[in-house]
C-alpha positions in Angstrom: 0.6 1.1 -6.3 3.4 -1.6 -5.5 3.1 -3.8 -2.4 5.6 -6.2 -2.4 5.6 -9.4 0.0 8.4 -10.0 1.9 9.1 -13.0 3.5 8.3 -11.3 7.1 4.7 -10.7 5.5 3.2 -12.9 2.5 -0.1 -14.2 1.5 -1.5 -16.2 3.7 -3.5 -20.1 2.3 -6.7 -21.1 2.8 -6.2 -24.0 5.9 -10.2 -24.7 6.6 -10.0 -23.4 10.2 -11.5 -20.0 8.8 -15.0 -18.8 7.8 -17.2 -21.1 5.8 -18.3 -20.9 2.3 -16.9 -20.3 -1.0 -13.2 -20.0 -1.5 -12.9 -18.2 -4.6 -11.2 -21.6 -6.0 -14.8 -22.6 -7.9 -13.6 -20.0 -10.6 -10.4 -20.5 -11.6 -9.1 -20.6 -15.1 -5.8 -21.8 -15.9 -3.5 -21.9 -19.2 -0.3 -23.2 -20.0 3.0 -20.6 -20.9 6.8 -21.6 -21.4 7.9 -23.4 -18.1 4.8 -22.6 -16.4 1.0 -22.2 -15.8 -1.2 -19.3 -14.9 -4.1 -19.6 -12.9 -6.5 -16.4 -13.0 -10.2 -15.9 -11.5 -12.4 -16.3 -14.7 -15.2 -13.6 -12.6 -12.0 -10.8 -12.6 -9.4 -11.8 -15.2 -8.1 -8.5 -14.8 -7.0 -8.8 -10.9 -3.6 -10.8 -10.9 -1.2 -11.6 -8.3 2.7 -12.1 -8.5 4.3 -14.8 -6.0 8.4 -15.3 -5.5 7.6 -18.6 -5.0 5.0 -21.9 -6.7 2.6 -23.9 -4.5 0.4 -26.2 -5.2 -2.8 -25.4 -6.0 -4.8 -28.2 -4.4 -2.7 -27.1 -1.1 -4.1 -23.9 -1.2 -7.9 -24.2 -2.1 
């Protein structure tokens, strides 16, 4: 199954107005590639997600 974002409809960020409790930040993993780094959740390292665009993680967790 492909769903693509488009810049009509993307992923939304965590902003703190929503529901309290965990994040799903408290388990990410990281590791460096050429010209990058990829952040995974160590609890499903199999679920991934593809962005068009980098954002800082500390802005969105």
């Amino acid at each position: 199954m492909t769903d693509h974002a488009t810049p009509e409809r993307w992923d939304g960020t965590i902003d703190g107005d929503g529901p309290t409790g965990p994040t799903g930040a408290e388990t990410v993993e990281s590791y460096d590639i050429d010209g990058g780094v990829v952040f995974y959740d160590a609890e499903n390292p199999l679920a991934w997600v593809e962005a068009s665009r980098s954002m800082r993680l500390d802005d969105c967790a």
